[in-house]
C-alpha positions in Angstrom: -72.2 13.0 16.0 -69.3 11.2 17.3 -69.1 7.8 19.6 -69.1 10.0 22.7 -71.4 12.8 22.0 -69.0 15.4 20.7 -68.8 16.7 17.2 -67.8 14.3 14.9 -64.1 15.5 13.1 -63.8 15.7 9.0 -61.8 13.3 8.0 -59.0 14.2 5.7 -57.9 12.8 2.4 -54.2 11.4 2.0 -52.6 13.6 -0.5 -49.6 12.3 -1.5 -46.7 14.1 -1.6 -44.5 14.9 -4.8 -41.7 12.8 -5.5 -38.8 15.0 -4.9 -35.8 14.9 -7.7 -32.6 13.0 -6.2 -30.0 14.5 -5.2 -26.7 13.7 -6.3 -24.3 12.9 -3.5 -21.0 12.9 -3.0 -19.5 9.5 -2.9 -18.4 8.8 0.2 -14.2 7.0 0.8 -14.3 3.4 1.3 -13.7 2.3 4.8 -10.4 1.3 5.6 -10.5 -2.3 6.5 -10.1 -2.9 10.3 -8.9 -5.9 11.9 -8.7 -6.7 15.7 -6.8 -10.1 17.4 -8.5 -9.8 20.4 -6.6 -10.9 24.1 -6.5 -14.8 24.1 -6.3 -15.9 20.6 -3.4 -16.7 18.7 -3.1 -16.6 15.0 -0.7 -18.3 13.2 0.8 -17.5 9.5 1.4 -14.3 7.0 -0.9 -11.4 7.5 -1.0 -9.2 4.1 -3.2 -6.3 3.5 -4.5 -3.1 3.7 -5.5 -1.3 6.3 -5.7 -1.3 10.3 -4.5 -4.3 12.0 -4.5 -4.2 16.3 -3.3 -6.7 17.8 -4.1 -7.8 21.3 -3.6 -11.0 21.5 -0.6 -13.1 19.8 0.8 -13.5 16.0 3.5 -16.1 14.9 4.0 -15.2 11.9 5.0 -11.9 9.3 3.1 -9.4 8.8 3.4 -7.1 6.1 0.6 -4.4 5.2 0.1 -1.3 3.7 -1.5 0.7 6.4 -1.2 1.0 10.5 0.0 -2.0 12.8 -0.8 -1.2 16.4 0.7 -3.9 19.0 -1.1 -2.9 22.3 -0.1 -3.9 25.8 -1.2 -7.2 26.2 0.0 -8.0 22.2 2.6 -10.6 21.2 4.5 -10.7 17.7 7.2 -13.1 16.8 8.1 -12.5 13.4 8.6 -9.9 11.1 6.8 -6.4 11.1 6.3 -4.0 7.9 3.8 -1.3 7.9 3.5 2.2 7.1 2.9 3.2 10.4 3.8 1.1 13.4 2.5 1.6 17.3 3.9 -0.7 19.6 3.1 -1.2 23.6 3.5 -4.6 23.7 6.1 -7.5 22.7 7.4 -7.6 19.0 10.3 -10.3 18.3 11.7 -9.9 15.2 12.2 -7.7 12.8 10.4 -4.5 12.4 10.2 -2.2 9.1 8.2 1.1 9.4 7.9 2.9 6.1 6.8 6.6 7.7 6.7 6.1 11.5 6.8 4.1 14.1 6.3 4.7 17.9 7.3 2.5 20.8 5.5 3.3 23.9 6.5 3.2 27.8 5.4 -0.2 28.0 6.8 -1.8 24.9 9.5 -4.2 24.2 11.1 -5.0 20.1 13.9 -7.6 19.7 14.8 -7.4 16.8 16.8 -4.6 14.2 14.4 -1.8 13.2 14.2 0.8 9.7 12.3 3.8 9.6 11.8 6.8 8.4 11.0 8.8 12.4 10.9 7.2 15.7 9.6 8.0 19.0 10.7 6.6 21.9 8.9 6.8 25.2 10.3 6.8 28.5 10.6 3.1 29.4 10.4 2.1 25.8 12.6 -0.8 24.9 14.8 -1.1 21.7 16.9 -4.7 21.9 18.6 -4.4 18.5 20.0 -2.2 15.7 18.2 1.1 14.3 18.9 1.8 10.1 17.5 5.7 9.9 15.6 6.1 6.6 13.8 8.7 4.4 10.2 8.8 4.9 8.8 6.9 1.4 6.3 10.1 1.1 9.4 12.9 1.3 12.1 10.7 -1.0 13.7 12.5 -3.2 14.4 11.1 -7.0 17.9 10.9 -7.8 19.1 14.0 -9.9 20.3 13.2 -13.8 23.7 12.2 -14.3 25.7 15.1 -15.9 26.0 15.4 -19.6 29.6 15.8 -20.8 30.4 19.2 -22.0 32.9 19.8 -25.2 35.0 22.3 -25.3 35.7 24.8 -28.0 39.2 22.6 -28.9 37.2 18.9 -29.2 36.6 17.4 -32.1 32.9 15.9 -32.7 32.8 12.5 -35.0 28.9 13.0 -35.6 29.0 9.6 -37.7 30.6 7.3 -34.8 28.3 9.1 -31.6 24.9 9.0 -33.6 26.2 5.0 -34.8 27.0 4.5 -31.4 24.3 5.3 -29.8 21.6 3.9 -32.0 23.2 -0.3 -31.9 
């Protein structure tokens, strides 16, 4: 008989459960590194890397990183820029190297020369400075062999002097 007069429930054993065998997993990509200079702070110095650096506040200084720069509206740069990819809507003064892409939006400003591979311009977008059009580093072509210098049927091969030639 239970506490309140009703029938009193079995109480069950804890059983437990078999260890199930683990499971391999795939390994999962290692984050990209993420870095954010938020509105109101200034750094000052080289920025090198990998990765995603945003910047929202100001940088005096070069920054040079394998990976995405994105200036936004309120950003400030003044130094050098090289990236892969490059998204400005802010202020970048000096210059600016995009390796695949770069993107200047309605809003922002570079002073400075630019080199990339494509551009985009928006509508209000402002370019103070010269452009150098290059291949994208993932569709560059290697350079083709030199040509090899065919003999006609009327030369004359000194085997002795080419092989010597060749070999000090």
């Amino acid at each position: 008989m239970s506490f309140f007069g009703g029938q009193a429930k079995p109480v069950q054993a804890y059983v437990p459960e078999p260890e199930e065998t683990p499971v391999e997993r795939a390994e999962l990509p290692s984050p990209r590194a993420n870095t954010l200079i938020t509105k109101g702070i200034t750094v000052s110095g080289s920025i090198q890397g990998h990765g995603v650096i945003q910047v929202e506040g100001a940088v005096e200084g070069e920054i040079t990183l394998d990976g995405t720069v994105i200036v936004a509206s309120t950003g400030l740069v003044k130094g050098p820029v090289q990236a892969d990819t490059i998204r400005i809507a802010g202020h970048v003064e000096g210059n600016v190297v995009a390796r695949d892409h770069l993107k200047l939006e309605n809003s922002g400003v570079i002073t400075g020369d630019l080199t990339t591979g494509s551009l985009i311009i928006e509508d209000g977008g402002c370019l103070n400075g010269r452009t150098t059009m290059t291949p994208k580093k993932t569709v560059q072509a290697e350079e083709p062999p030199a040509p090899q210098p065919v003999l006609s049927s009327g030369d004359e091969l000194d085997l002795d002097r080419d092989l010597d030639s060749d070999l000090f």
